[in-house]
C-alpha positions as CSV (number, residue, x, y, z in Angstrom):
1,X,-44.0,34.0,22.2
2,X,-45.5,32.7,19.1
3,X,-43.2,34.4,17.0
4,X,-40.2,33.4,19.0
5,X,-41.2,30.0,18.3
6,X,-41.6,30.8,14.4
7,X,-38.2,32.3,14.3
8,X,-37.0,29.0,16.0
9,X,-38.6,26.4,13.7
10,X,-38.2,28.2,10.3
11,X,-34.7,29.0,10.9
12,X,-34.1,25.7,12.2
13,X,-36.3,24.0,9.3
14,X,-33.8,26.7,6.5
15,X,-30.9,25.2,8.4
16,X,-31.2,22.0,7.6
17,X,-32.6,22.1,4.5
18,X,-29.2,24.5,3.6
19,X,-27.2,21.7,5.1
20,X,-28.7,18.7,2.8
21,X,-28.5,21.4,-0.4
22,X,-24.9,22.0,0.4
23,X,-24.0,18.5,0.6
24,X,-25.7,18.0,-2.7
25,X,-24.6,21.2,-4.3
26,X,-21.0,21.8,-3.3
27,X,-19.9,18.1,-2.4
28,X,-18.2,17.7,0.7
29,X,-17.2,20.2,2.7
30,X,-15.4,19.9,6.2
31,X,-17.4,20.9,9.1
32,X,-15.5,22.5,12.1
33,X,-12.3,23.5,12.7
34,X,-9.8,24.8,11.5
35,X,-11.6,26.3,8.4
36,X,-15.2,25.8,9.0
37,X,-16.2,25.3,5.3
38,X,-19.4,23.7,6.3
39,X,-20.6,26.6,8.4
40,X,-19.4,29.3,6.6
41,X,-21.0,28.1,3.6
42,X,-24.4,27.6,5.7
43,X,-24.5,31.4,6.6
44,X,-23.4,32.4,3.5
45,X,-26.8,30.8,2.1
46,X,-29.2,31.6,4.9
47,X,-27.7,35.3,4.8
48,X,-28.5,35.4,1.0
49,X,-32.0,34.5,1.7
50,X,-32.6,36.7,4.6
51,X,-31.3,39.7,4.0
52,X,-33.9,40.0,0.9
53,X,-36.4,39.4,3.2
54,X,-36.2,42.0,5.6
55,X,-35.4,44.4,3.1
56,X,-39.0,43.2,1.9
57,X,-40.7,43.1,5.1
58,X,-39.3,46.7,5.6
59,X,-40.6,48.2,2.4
60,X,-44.1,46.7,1.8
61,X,-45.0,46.6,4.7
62,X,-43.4,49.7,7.0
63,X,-42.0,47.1,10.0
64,X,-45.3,45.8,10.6
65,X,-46.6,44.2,13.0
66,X,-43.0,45.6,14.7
67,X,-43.9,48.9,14.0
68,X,-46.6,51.7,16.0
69,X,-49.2,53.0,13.9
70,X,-49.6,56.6,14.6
């Protein structure tokens, strides 16, 4: 459960703070339909941060705590 709630308020807490950098960074984009700059941009970002993360997490430190020691 605690995790779940560190998920929600660090992604939430990365979300916004992506939103305020974009605004300041790119300019104005337009949020929703039809092209969904906004959003796009946003997972762009968070997916550029992420994915270096778990590639991290998997390497140095085997999965844990997600993983079974044997």
């Amino acid at each position: 459960m605690v995790n779940i709630l560190l998920v929600v308020v660090i992604g939430g807490g990365l979300a916004q703070l992506y939103w305020t950098l974009a605004l300041r960074m790119t300019g104005a984009l337009h949020s929703g339909p039809p092209s969904y700059d906004m959003e796009i941009w946003l997972a762009s970002a968070l997916l550029a941060v992420t994915f270096p993360f778990l590639i991290f997490f998997a390497e140095f430190f085997k999965f844990w705590p997600a993983s079974r020691s044997e």
